[in-house]
N, C-alpha and C positions, 0 to 999 in steps of 0.2 A: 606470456601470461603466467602467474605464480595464483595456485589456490591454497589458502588452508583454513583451518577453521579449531575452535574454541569448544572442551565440552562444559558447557554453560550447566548450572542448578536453576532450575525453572524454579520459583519463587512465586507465589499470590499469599500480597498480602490481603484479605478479606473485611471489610469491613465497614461501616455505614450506621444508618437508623436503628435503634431496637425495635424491630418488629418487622422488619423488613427481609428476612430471608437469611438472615445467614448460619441457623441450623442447619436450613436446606441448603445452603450453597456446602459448607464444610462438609456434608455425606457424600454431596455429591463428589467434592473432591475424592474421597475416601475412596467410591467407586470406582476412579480414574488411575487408581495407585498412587497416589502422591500420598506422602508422610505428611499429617496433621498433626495439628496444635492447636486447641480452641482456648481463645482469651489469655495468650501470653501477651505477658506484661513486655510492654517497651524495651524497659532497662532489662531486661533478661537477652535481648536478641543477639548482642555480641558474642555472650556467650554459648548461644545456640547459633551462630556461625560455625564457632570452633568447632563443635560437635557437631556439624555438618561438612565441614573441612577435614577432622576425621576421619570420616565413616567412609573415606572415599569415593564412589560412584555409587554406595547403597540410600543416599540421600538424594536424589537428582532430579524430585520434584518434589516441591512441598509448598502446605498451603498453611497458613497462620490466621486465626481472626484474633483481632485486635480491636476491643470496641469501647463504649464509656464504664464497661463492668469494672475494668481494671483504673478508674478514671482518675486516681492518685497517682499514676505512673505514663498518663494521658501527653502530658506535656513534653515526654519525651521522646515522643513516638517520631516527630519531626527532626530529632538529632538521630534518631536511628536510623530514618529512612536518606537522611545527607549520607552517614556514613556507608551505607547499601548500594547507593550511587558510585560509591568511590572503589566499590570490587570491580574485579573486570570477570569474577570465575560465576557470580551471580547476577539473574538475570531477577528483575524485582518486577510485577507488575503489580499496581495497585487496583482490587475489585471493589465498587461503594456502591453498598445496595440503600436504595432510597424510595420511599412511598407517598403519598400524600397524607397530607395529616388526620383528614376524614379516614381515609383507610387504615390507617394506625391504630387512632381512637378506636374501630371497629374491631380490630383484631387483640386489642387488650381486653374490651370489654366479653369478647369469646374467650379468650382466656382466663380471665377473671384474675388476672395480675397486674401488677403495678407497674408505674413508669420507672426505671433505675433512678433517677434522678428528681423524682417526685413521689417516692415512696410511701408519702401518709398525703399527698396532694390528690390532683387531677391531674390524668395522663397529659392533656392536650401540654399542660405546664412546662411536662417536664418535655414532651416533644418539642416544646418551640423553643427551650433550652439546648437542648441535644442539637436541634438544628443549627441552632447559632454555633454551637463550641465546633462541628462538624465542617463547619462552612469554605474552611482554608484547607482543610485536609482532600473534600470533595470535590475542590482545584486541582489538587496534586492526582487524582486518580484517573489513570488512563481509559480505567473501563466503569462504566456508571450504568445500573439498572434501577431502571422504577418500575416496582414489584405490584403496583396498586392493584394492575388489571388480572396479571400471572396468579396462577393456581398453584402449588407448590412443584407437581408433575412439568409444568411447562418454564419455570424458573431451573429444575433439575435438567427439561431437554437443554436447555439455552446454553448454560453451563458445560453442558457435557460434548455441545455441539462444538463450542467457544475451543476447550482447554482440551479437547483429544490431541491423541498423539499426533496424529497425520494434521491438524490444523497450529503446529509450533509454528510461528512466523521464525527466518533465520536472519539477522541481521548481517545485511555483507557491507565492506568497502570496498566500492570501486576507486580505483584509484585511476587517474586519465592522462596521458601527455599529452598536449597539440601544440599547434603555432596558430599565433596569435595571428599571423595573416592569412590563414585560412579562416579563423574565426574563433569566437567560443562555441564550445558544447553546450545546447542549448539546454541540457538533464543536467549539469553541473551544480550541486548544493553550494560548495565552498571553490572557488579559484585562488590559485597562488603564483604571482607573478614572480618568473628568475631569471628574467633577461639583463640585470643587475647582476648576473655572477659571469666569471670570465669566459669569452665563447671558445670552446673548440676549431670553431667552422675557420679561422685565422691561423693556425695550425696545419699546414699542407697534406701531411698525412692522414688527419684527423678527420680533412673535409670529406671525404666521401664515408665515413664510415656513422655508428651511431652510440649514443649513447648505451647501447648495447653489448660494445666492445670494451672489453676489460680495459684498455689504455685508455679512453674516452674517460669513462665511467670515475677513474683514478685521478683524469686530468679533472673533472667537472668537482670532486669531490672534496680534490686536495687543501684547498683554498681556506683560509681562516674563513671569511665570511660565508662563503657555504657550510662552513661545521657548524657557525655561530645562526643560522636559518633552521639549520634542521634540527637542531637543539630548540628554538624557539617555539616551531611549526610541532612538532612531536610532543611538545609537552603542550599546547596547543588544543592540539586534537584528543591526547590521551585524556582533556577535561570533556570535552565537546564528545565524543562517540559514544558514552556511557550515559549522557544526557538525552542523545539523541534516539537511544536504544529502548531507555526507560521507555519512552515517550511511546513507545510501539514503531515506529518508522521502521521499515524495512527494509530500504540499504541506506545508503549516503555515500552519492557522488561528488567524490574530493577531486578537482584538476587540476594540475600543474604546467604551466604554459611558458613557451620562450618563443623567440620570436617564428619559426620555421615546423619547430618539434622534432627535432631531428636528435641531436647532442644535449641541452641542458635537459631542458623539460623530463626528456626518455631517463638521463641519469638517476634524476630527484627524483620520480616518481616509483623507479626500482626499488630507493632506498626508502619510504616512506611504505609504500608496500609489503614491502619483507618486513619491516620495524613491528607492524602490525597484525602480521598474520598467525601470531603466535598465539593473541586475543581473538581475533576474528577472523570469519568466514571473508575471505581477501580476494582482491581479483584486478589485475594490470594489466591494463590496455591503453595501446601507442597507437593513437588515433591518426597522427599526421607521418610515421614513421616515413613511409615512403613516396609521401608527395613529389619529392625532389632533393637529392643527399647533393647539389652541386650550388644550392642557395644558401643566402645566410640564416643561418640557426639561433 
C-alpha cells in the first residue's frame, strides 16, 4: 500500500439569486477564516490564482461571490470555472443560494431596493430574468440552498456546519489489482483490462513471484504497448479525477485486472498509483495478490 496526499486551496465559489443570502453566506465565510472576495469579476480570477499561488499556504481557504452585479464580465464566469477544473492544487466548490420568487419579492420590498437588473422596473421582472441567465450555472453547482424558509441565523449555522474545518471531505484514489477469475470488485468506478500486455506467469522464474518484485514489475512495464497504455490511461484519468473531485465525490475506485492478479494487474496498478499520489490523497491495494502465485496471471 502507498499513501499520499495533495495540500489542496479549499475554493467556494458563492453565488445565486439577488436576494438570496449571500451577504450572509460571505460573513459567514469570513468567520470560518477563509480569505474573501465579494463580487469579483470573472475575468480577474486568473489573476487572483497567481496571487493565491503566491502567498503560499497563507491562502488555503477562500470564498469569492460572483453574482449578476458584475453582469458585464457574467459570461465569463464559465471559461473560468473550465479553467479551475484543470488545477490539480485547487479544490473549486461551487455554493448557489436560491429562493422562491414570492420570497424575493418580499425581501426587496423590506428593503426597499431595486432588482439589479430591473432597476427602474418591477423586482418580480428582474427576478425572472436573473433566474433564467442563472439557470446553467445552477447545474454546474455542487451545493444549492433555498433560503425562502431560513432566517439569516440558520442560513449562517448551515454554512458554518457545511464548510468547518473538521467537515473537509478528502478526495482519495483507490487504486485496486485483481483477477478477473476471481471476479470484479463490486465498489469499482472505472475497470482497466491488461490481460492484452505480455504475461509474466510464462517466464519460469517469474511464476511464483508478483508484480511486486522489481524484475516482474520491469518485465510487465518494459513493453512498448504497456508504455503506450499508461500514457493513454494517465492522461485519461488526470481529465477524469479533477471532474470527479469538483463534483463532491469522495474517493474514486479505479481497478485494474488481468487475468489471476497476480504479475500484470499488481504492476500497473503500482505504477498508476504512485503517478498520482503526488496530486492526491492515494491508496493501492492487491486484492487477488495471494489467491494462488502457481496459476496463470
Amino acid at each position: 500500500m502507498s499513501t499520499g496526499a495533495s495540500n489542496d486551496i479549499q475554493m467556494v465559489i458563492i453565488t445565486g439569486m439577488s436576494g438570496a443570502g449571500k451577504t450572509v453566506a460571505i460573513q459567514s465565510f469570513e468567520d470560518l477564516g477563509f480569505f474573501c472576495v465579494d463580487n469579483l469579476p470573472p475575468t480577474l480570477l486568473p489573476k487572483f490564482l497567481e496571487l493565491m499561488k503566491e502567498s503560499g499556504n497563507k491562502m488555503n481557504k477562500v470564498a469569492l461571490v460572483m453574482d449578476l452585479r458584475g453582469r458585464e464580465f457574467f459570461d465569463h464566469l464559465f471559461k473560468a470555472l473550465d479553467d479551475l477544473a484543470e488545477t490539480s492544487w485547487v479544490t473549486p466548490q461551487i455554493l448557489f443560494l436560491d429562493a422562491d420568487d414570492s420570497t424575493l419579492v418580499r425581501r426587496y420590498k423590506e428593503t426597499r431596493r431595486s432588482h439589479p437588473l430591473a432597476p427602474s422596473g418591477l423586482p418580480l421582472e428582474g427576478i425572472k430574468l436573473e433566474r433564467n441567465l442563472l439557470e446553467e450555472l445552477k447545474g454546474r453547482a455542487q451545493i444549492i440552498y433555498n433560503t425562502s424558509q431560513m432566517k439569516p441565523r440558520e442560513l449562517r449555522e448551515k454554512i458554518l456546519n457545511e464548510f468547518s474545518a473538521n467537515k473537509k471531505t478528502i478526495f482519495t484514489v483507490n487504486v485496486i489489482s485483481f483477477g478477473f477469475k476471481h471476479g470484479l470488485p463490486i465498489d469499482a468506478d472505472l475497470v482497466f483490462d491488461v490481460r492484452f500486455l505480455p504475461n509474466p506467469h510464462y517466464i519460469e522464474h517469474m511464476r511464483p513471484k508478483t508484480g511486486l518484485d522489481e524484475d516482474v514489475s520491469s518485465y510487465v512495464l518494459k513493453w512498448s504497448e504497456t508504455q503506450k497504455f499508461l500514457e493513454k490511461v494517465t492522461e485519461l484519468l488526470s481529465f477524469m479525477l479533477p471532474q470527479y473531485k469538483r463534483e463532491g465525490k469522495a474517493q474514486l475506485v479505479v481497478a485494474v485486472g488481468c487475468t489471476g492478479g497476480q504479475h500484470r494487474s499488481v504492476a500497473i496498478a503500482e505504477y498508476i498509483g504512485q503517478y498520482f499520489e503526488k496530486d492526491y490523497n492515494t491508496r493501492i491495494t492487491h486484492r487477488d495478490i495471494d489467491m494462488r502465485k502457481d496459476k496463470i496471471t
